[in-house]
VOGU-3710 file (C-alpha; in Angstrom, 3 decimals, decimal comma):
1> xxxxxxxxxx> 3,703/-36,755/7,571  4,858/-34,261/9,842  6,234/-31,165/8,965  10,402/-30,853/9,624  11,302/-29,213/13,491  11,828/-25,473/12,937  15,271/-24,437/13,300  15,339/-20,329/12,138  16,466/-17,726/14,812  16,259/-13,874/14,741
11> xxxxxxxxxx> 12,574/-12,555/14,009  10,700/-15,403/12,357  11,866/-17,965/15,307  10,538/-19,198/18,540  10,975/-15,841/20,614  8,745/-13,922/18,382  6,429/-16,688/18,170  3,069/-16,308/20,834  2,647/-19,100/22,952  -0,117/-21,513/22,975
21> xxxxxxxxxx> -3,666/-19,993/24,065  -4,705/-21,188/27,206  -5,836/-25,092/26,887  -5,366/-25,868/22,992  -2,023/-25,628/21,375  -2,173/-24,320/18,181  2,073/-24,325/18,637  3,775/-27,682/18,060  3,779/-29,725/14,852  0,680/-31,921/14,965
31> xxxxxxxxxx> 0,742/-34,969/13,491  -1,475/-36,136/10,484  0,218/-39,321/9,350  -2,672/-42,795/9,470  -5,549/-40,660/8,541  -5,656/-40,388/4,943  -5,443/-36,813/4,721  -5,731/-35,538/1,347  -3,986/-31,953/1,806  -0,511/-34,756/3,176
41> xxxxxxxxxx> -1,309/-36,566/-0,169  -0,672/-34,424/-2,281  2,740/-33,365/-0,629  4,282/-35,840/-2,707  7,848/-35,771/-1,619  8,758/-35,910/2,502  9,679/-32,352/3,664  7,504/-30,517/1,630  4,891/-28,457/3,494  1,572/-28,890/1,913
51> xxxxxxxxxx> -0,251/-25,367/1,957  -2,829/-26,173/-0,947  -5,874/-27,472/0,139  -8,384/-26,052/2,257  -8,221/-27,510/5,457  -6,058/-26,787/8,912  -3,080/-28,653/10,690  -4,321/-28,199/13,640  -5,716/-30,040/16,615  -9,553/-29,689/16,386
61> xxxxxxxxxx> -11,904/-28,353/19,064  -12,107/-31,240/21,933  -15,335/-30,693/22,307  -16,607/-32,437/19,093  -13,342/-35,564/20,001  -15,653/-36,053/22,528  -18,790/-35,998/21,460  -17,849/-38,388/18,817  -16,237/-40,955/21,169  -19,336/-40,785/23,509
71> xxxxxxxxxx> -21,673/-41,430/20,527  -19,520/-44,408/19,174  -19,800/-46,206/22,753  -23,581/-46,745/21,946  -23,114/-49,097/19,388  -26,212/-49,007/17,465  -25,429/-46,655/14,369  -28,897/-46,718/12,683  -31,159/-44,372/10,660  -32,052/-41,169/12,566
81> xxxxxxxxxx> -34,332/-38,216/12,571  -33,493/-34,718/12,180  -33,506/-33,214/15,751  -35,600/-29,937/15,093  -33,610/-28,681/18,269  -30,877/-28,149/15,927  -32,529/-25,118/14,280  -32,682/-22,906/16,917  -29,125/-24,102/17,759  -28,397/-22,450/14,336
91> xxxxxxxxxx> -30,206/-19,561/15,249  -28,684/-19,395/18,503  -24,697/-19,468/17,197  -25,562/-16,725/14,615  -27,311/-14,864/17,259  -23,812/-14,929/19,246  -21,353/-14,921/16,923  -22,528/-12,735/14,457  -25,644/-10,648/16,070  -28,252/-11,282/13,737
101> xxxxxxxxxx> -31,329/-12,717/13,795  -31,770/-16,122/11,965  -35,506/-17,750/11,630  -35,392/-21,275/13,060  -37,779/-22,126/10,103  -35,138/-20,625/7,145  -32,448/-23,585/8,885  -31,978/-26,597/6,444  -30,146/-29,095/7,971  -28,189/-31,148/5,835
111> xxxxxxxxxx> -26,193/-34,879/6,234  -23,888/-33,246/2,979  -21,446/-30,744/2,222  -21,816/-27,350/1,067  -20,607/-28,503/-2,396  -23,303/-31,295/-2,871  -25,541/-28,964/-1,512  -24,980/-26,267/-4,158  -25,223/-28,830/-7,068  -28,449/-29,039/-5,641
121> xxxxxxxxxx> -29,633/-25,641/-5,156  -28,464/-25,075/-8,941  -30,663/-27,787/-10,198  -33,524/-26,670/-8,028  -33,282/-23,416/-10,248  -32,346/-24,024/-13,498  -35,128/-23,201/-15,761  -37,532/-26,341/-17,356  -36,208/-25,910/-20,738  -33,290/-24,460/-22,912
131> xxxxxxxxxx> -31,540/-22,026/-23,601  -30,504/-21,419/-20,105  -29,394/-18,222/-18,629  -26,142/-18,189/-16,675  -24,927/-18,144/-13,307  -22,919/-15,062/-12,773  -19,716/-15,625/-10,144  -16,943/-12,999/-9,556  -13,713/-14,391/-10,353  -11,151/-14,784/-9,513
141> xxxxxxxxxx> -13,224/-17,207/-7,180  -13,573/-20,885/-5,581  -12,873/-23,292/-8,654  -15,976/-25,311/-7,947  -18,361/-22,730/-8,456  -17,000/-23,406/-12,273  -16,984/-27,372/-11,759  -20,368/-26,664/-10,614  -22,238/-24,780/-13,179  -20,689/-27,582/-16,078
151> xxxxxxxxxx> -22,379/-30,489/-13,789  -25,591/-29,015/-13,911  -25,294/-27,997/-17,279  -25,628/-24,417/-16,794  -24,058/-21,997/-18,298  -21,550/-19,291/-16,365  -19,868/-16,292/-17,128  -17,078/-14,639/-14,960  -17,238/-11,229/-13,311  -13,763/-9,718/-12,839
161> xxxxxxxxxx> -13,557/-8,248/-9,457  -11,862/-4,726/-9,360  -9,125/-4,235/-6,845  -8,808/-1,231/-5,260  -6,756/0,007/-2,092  -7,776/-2,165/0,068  -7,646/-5,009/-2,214  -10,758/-6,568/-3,780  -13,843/-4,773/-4,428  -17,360/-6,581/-5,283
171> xxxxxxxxxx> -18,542/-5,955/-8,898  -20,545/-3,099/-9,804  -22,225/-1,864/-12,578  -25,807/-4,041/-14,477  -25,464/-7,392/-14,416  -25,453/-8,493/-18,508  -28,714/-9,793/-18,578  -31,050/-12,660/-17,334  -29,417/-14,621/-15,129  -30,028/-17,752/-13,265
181> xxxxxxxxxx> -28,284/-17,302/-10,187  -25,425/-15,444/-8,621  -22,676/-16,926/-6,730  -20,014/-15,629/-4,548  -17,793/-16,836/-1,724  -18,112/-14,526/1,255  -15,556/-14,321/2,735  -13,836/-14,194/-0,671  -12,082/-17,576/-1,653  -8,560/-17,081/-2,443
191> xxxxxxxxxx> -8,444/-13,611/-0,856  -9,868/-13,969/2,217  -11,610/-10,437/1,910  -14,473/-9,548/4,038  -17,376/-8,187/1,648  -18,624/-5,218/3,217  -22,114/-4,541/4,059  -23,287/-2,197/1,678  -21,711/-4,076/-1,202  -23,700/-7,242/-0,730
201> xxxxxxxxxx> -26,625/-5,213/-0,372  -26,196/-3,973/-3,707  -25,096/-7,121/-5,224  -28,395/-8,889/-4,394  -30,153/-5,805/-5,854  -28,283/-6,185/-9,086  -29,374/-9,823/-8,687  -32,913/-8,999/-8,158  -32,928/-7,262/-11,053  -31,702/-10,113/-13,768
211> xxxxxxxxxx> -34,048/-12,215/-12,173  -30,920/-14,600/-10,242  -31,219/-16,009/-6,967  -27,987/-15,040/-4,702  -26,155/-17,750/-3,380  -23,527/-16,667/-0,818  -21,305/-19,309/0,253  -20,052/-18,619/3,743  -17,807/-21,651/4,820  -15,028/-19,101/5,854
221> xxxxxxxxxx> -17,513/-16,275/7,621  -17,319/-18,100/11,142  -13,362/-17,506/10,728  -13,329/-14,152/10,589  -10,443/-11,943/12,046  -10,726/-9,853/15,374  -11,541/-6,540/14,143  -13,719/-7,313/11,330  -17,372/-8,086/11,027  -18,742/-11,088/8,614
231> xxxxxxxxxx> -22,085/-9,813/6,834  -24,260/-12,560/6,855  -26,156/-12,435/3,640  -29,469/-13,159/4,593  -30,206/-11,281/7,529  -28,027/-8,053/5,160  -29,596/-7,229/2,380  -32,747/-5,370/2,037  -35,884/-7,191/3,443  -37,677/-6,815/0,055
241> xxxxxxxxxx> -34,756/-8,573/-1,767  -34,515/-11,411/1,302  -36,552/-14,097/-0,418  -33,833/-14,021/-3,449  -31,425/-15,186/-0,992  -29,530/-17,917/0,203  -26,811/-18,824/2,436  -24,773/-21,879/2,733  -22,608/-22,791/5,422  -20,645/-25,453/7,430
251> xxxxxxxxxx> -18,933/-26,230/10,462  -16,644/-28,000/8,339  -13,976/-25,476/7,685  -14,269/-23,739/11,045  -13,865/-26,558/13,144  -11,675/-28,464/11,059  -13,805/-31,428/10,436  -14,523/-31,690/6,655  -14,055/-35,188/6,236  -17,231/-35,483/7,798
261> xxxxxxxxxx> -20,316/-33,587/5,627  -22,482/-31,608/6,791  -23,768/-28,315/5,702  -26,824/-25,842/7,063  -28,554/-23,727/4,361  -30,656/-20,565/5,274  -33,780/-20,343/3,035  -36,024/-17,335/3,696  -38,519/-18,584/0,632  -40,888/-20,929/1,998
271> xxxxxxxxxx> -41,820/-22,339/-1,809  -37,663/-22,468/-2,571  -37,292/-24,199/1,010  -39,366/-26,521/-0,250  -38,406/-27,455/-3,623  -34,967/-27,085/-2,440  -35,889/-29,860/0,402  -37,229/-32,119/-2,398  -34,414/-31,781/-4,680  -32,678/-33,297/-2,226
281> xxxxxxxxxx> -34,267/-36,159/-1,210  -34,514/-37,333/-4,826  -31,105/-37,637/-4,191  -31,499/-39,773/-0,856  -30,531/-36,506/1,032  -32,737/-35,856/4,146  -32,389/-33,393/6,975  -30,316/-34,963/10,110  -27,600/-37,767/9,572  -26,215/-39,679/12,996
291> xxxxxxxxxx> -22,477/-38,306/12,649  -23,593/-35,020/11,298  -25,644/-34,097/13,855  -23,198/-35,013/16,811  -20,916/-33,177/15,511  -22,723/-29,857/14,181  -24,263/-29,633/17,935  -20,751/-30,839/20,118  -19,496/-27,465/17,650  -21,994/-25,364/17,834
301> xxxxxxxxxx> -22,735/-25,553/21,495  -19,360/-26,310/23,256  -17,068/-24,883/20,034  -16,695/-21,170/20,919  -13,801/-20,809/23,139  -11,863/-22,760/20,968  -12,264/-20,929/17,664  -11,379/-17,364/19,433  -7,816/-19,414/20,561  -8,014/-21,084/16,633
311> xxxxxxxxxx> -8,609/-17,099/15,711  -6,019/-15,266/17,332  -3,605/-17,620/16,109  -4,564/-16,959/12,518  -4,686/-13,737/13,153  -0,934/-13,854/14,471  0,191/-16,105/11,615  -1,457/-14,129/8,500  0,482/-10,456/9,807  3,878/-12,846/10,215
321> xxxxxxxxxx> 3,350/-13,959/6,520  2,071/-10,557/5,152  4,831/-8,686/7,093  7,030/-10,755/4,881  5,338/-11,135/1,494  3,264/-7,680/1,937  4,278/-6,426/-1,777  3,223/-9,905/-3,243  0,075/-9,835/-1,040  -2,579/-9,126/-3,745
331> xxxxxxxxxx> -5,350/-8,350/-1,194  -5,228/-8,634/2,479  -6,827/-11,857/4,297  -9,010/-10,817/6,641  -10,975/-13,806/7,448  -9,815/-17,627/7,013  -6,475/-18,709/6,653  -5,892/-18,064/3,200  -3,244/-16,201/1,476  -3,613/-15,131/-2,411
341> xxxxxxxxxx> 0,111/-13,882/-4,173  1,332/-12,507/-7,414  3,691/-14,949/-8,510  5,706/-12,404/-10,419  6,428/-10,392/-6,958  7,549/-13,291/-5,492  10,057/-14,178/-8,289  8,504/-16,635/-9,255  7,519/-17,297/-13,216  3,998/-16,720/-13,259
351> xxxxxxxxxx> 3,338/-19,455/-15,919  4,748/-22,124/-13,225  4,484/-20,494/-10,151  3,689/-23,933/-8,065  6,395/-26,002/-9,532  8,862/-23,396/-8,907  7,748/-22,691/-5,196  7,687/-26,465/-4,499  11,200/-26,696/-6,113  12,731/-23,812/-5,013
361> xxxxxxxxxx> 11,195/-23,991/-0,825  9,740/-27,466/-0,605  5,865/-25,355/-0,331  2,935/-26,912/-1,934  0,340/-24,252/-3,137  -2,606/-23,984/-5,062  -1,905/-22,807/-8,403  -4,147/-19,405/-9,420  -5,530/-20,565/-12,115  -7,971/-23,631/-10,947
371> xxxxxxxxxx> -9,566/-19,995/-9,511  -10,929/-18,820/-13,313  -8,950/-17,084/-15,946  -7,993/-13,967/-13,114  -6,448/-16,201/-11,305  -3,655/-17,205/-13,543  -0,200/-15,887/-12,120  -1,297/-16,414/-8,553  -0,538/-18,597/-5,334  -2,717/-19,319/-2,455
381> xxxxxxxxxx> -1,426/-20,294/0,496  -3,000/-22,067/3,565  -1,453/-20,059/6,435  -3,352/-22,568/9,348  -0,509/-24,555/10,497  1,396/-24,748/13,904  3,557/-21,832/14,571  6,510/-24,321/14,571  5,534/-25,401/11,624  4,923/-21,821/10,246
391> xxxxxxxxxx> 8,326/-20,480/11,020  9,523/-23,251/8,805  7,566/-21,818/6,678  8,974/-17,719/7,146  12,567/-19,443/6,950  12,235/-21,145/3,449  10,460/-18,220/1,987  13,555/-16,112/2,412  15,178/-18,490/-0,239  13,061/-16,552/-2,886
401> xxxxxxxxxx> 15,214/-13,711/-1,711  14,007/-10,149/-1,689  10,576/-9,092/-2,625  9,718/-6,667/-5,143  9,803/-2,849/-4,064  5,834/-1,593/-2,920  3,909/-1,384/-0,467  1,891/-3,954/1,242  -1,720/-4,281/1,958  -2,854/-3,762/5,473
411> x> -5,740/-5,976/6,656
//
C-alpha cells in the first residue's frame, strides 16, 4: 500500500523539496501495508493516494515505538490503576507547549477516544426529560458532532460560519435560544483555522447565556503551525464563564497513534467532573488503561522534538499545496494537516467532486458534505504524507489544469 515513487521535475520535484529534519524522516514513502489501516482501505484501487481520513503517513515519534516494546516485554497485561502522575504530566505539556496554566485536578484521564468521550459528555447533560434543547455546532464542521447529537438523541441545529478575508470567522450574533451545549472543533475541522482568542471568549459568553455548556474539541490544537498560537479554551475565556467549559483532547492525532484510544478531558466544574466521571464508568470506562497510559506519557514526556520536525514539515507541505490550489483554498490551514477546497475552482463538478478527483488524479478525498449542509461542494484533503509522496501529489493535480482566476488565502 505504498504510494507510487515520485517522478515530477521543475518546482514541485525533489530539488525544491526540504530534506528530512534532523533524526526522523518525514521524506520517503513509508510503508503502511500489514496493518489494517483504514485511511489504505478505503483507497480501493492500487495507485490511488488516499487523502481522506484523518490520520498521517508518517513514521510516528520513536519515543512512544519504544515505550510500547519495553512495556510488551513484561508480559503480564492486567488491570491497572490510573497513575495520578499523569495529571500534572498534562499540566506540564500545556504549560510548555501552549503557556497556560492547567489544574492537575480539571485532568480526566481517559482509556477512550475523544469521540466516545463526547457521547458521554452529551449524555451527562442532556436534560431528565423532553423536549430537549439543542446542541448548537458551527458548520461546516467535523461530521460526528452530527452523528453525535442523533446517538444521544439530542437535537442540533447548524450555525453557518461567515468567511471573511482571512477565511472563516466564528459565529456571532444571540444564540437562538436555550441550548444544551455548544460544540466546535478548535482548530476548525475541515479548515484548519486557528480560532482567535477573543472569538472564543465571546462564543462561551453567548453560550453562557442560552444556558449550553461549551465543548471545544482540540485534537488538532497540539498541531498548530509556527507562527500561530492555539487558544486553549479553558484556560481563555473569562474566569466567570470557566466552569461552562470543557476541553477534549488526544495525543491521538498529534502523534499519529489513533488506533490506540485515549483521550484527556479538562473539567474546571468539580460537580460536572464528577457526573462526567460517573457517566463513564456506567459504561465500564475508568481513568488509566495499560496501553493508554504508556503511550500518553512515552508522548507527552519524550514527544516534543519530534512534533516541531512533524511541524515544519506540515508547515512546508500545506504552502506547496496552497501555492498551487490558493484560488480553490476556501480558508487557509493554519494548524493540522488539513486542506478544505471549492470543488467548482478546481474544475471539478461540485455535485461529484470525489469521484471526479479520484477519476481524474487517482486522489481519495473526503467529500464536503459528510461536514453538514455548508459543506456540500467541498474537498478536504489530508496534506500529512511524505514529501515524495506529496510531490506525487503536486504532479497529478496539474491534470485538473489551470485554476480559476483569484487570489489565494495566505495563512
Amino acid at each position: 500500500m505504498t504510494a507510487p515513487p515520485a517522478t515530477p521535475t521543475g518546482p514541485t520535484g525533489p530539488a525544491d523539496r526540504p530534506g528530512p529534519a534532523e533524526g526522523f524522516d518525514f521524506v520517503a514513502p513509508f510503508d503502511r501495508s500489514g496493518t489494517g489501516s483504514s485511511k489504505w482501505a478505503r483507497a480501493g484501487d492500487p495507485g490511488v493516494i488516499p487523502m481522506g481520513l484523518a490520520d498521517m503517513d508518517l513514521p510516528g515519534p520513536p519515543a512512544v515505538a519504544r515505550a510500547l516494546a519495553r512495556r510488551a516485554r513484561h508480559r503480564a497485561y492486567g488491570y491497572t490503576v490510573c497513575d495520578p502522575s499523569g495529571r500534572t504530566l498534562v499540566a506540564d505539556w500545556y504549560r510548555a507547549r501552549h503557556g497556560v496554566e492547567v489544574d492537575p485536578d480539571w485532568v480526566l484521564l481517559l482509556p477512550c477516544g475523544p469521540r466516545t468521550a463526547l457521547r458521554v459528555l452529551l449524555e451527562t447533560v442532556r436534560p431528565q426529560t423532553a423536549p430537549y434543547p439543542p446542541v448548537l455546532f458551527p458548520a461546516p464542521e467535523w461530521g460526528g458532532f452530527a452523528q453525535l447529537c442523533r446517538a444521544a438523541r439530542l437535537p442540533y441545529r447548524e450555525l453557518p460560519l461567515p468567511v471573511g478575508p482571512d477565511g472563516y470567522q466564528l459565529p456571532d450574533g444571540p444564540f437562538p435560544g436555550p441550548a444544551a451545549a455548544v460544540l466546535l472543533s478548535s482548530p476548525h475541522n475541515p479548515s484548519g483555522r486557528v480560532w482567535p482568542a477573543d472569538g472564543l471568549r465571546a462564543l462561551a459568553g453567548r453560550a453562557a447565556e442560552a444556558g449550553a455548556l461549551l465543548v471545544s474539541d482540540e485534537v488538532h490544537g497540539d498541531l498548530t503551525h509556527p507562527g500561530h498560537v492555539h487558544p486553549v479554551a479553558v484556560t481563555t475565556v473569562d474566569p466567570a464563564h470557566r466552569n461552562g467549559v470543557v476541553t477534549l483532547n488526544s495525543v491521538g492525532k498529534t502523534f499519529n497513534c489513533s488506533g490506540i484510544p485515549s483521550a484527556f478531558a479538562l473539567v474546571p466544574d468539580p460537580a460536572l467532573r464528577a457526573r462526567f466521571g460517573e457517566a463513564l464508568a456506567g459504561y465500564g470506562l475508568w481513568e488509566g488503561g495499560l496501553v493508554e497510559q504508556t503511550v500518553q506519557h512515552a508522548a507527552l514526556r519524550e514527544g516534543g522534538p519530534w512534533l516541531d520536525a512533524l511541524l515544519a514539515h506540515l508547515a512546508a507541505a500545506r504552502t506547496r499545496l496552497t501555492d498551487r490550489l490558493g484560488p480553490a483554498v476556501r480558508s487557509a490551514p493554519q494548524a493540522s494537516y488539513l486542506l478544505w477546497l471549492d470543488a467548482a475552482a478546481l474544475g471539478l463538478p461540485p455535485a461529484a467532486a470525489r469521484r471526479a478527483l479520484l477519476e481524474r488524479c487517482g486522489l481519495e478525498a473526503s467529500d464536503g458534505g459528510d461536514f453538514g449542509q455548508a459543506g456540500h461542494g467541498s474537498l478536504r484533503l489530508n496534506y500529512a504524507l511524505p514529501g515524495s509522496v506529496l510531490d506525487t501529489v503536486l504532479a497529478r493535480l496539474e491534470r485538473l489544469g489551470r485554476l480559476d482566476a483569484g487570489p489565494a488565502i495566505r495563512p
